[in-house]
N, C-alpha and C positions, 0 to 999 in steps of 0.2 A: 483174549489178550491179557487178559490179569495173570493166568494163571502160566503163560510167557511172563510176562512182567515179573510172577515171581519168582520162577527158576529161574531169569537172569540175577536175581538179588541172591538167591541162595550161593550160584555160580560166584559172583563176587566175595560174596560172606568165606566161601570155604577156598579160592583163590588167595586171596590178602591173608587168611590166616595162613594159607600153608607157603605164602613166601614170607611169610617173617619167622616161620617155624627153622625156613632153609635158612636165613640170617641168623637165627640162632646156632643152629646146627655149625655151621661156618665159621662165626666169631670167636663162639667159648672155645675153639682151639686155642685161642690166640693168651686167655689170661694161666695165670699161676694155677688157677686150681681147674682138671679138668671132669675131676667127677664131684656131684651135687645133684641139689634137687632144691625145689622150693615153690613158692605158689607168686603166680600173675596177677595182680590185684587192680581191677578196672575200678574205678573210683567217678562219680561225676562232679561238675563242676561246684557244687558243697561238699565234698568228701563222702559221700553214702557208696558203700560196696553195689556196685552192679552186679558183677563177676567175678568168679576167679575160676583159673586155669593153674590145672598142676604140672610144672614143669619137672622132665630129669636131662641129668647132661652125662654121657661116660666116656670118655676118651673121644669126642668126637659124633659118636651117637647124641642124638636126641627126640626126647618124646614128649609131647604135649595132649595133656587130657583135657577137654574142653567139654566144659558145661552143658546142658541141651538149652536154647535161645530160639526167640521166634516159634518154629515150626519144625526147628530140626533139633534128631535128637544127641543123646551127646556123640561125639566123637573123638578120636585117638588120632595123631598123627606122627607119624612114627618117619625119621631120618637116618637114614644110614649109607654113609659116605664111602665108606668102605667097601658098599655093595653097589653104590649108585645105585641108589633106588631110594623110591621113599613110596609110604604104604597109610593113606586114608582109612579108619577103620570108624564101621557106621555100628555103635555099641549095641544099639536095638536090634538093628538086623543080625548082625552076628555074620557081615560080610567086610570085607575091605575093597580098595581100588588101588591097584600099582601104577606110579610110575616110575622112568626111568631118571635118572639125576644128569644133568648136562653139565661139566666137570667146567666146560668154558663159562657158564651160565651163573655158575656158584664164584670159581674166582672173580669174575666181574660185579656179584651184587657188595652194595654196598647201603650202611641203612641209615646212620648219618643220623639216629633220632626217629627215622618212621619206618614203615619196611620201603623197597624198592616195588615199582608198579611192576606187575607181570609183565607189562608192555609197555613201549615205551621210553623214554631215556633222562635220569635225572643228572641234576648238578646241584651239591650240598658245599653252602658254604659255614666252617664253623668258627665262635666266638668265643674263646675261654671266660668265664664267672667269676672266675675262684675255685674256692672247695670248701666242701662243705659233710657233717657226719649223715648217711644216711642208712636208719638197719644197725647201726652199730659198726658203719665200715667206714672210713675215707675214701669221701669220693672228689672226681672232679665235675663242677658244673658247668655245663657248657649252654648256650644259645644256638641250637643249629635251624637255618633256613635250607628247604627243601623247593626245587624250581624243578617240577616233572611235566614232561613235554610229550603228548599223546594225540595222534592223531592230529596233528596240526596243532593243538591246543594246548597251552600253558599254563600250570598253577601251580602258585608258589605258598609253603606252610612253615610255618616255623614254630619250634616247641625248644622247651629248655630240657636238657636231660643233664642227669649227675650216673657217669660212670667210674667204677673201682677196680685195681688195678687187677683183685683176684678172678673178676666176674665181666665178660664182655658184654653179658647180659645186661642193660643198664639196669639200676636199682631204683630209678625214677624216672618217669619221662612226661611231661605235662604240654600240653597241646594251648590254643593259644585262649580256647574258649574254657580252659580249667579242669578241662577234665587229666587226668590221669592214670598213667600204668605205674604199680610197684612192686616190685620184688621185695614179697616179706618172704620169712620161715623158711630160712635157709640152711638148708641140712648135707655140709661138706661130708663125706664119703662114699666110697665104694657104692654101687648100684647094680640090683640083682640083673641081671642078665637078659630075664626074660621075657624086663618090660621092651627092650627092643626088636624085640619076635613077634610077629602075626600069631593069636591065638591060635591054640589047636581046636579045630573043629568050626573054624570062619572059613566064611565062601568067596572065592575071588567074582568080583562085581564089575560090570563092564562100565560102569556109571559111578559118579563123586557120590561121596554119601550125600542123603538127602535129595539127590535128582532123580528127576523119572526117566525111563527110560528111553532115549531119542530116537532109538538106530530103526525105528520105521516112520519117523519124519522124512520131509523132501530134503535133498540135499541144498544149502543157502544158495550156491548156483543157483539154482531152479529160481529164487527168489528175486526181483529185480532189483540191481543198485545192488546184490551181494557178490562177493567172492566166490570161487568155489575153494571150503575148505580144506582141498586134499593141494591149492594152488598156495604152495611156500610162499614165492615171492613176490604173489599178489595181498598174500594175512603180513608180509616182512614190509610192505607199503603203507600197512596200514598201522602197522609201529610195535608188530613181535620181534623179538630177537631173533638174528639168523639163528639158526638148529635149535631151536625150541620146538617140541612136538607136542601134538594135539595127543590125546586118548583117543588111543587104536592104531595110533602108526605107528 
């Protein structure tokens, strides 16, 4: 059971990163600048660096290089809108994991201060602050409250973030317990091309980096009280988005 227990954790660790990678990907369309780069700075609730994540942005492209944590090691996730698709890369193995981008899926997310739950359905309401310098930029501060509704089940978060008109990225975003994210070392131009390319000489992986491999498991049918996973509108019950697909369909 632990060793369930921990690929359901890993399963969440590299889901919640790679939908606020897609709210990245998605936003920074939207400010003045849309090629950069700069680094994700996880900070806890005294200020001490936990992590940091490198981010780039190029017209719509986006790539996030993530630290190795826990038991996984580092990983790349790489966005491309253009291609619908977006490409998990596991740095150790030297393999990646494709999926497809659901174009309905992306204009509906919205992150409002947290990412959007893979599942599920939120309501953000926001507070204007003021504004305030952050980084060196003008930003505005806002209080946003998060109500995400899963499987029957409600809960509600609220964090204050300060966004800038150049960056949809916010530059700050702090949580209620003190921890926060920031956007330091920011580096406005042009970006090489071929950080949003699968390496040459990586292996396409039927599996999220860092999971083992399932596909000789019983199908959760088989399991009592489960679904069978290939049943859309029995997992759409249970609070995935219509046309959301699993890995393999």
């Amino acid at each position: 059971m632990y060793g369930m227990r921990a690929a359901s954790r890993k399963a969440l660790i590299v889901s919640c990163l790679a939908v606020a990678v897609l709210w990245w990907a998605v936003e920074a369309r939207a400010g003045s600048v849309s090629d950069y780069a700069g680094d994700m700075v996880s900070l806890d609730a005294a200020g001490k660096v936990e992590n940091t994540s490198r981010l780039f942005f190029s017209g719509g492209k986006a790539r996030v290089e993530i630290p190795a944590q826990e038991d996984m090691g580092p990983m790349v996730i790489i966005v491309r809108p253009d291609r619908k698709v977006q490409w998990m890369i596991d740095v150790k193995a030297r393999t990646y994991f494709e999926q497809p981008l659901d174009e309905k899926a992306l204009a509906g997310m919205n992150r409002g201060g947290a990412p959007a739950m893979p599942m599920g359905e939120s309501t953000v309401k926001e507070e204007p602050l003021g504004s305030e310098k952050v980084n060196g930029y003008d930003t505005r501060k806002k209080r946003v409250t998060v109500t995400s509704r899963m499987m029957g089940h409600a809960r509600t978060s609220v964090s204050t973030v300060w966004t800038a008109d150049e960056f949809d990225v916010p530059l700050r975003e702090r949580g209620e317990t003190g921890e926060t994210e920031e956007f330091r070392n920011i580096k406005v131009g042009a970006q090489p091309a071929a950080l949003f390319e699968v390496p040459q000489g990586y292996t396409r992986s039927k599996n999220m980096p860092g999971m083992p491999d399932m596909s000789g498991m019983p199908d959760m049918k088989d399991m009592p009280g489960m679904p069978d996973m290939k049943d859309m509108k029995a997992l759409e019950g249970m609070g995935m988005p219509p046309g959301m697909k699993l890995p393999g369909q």
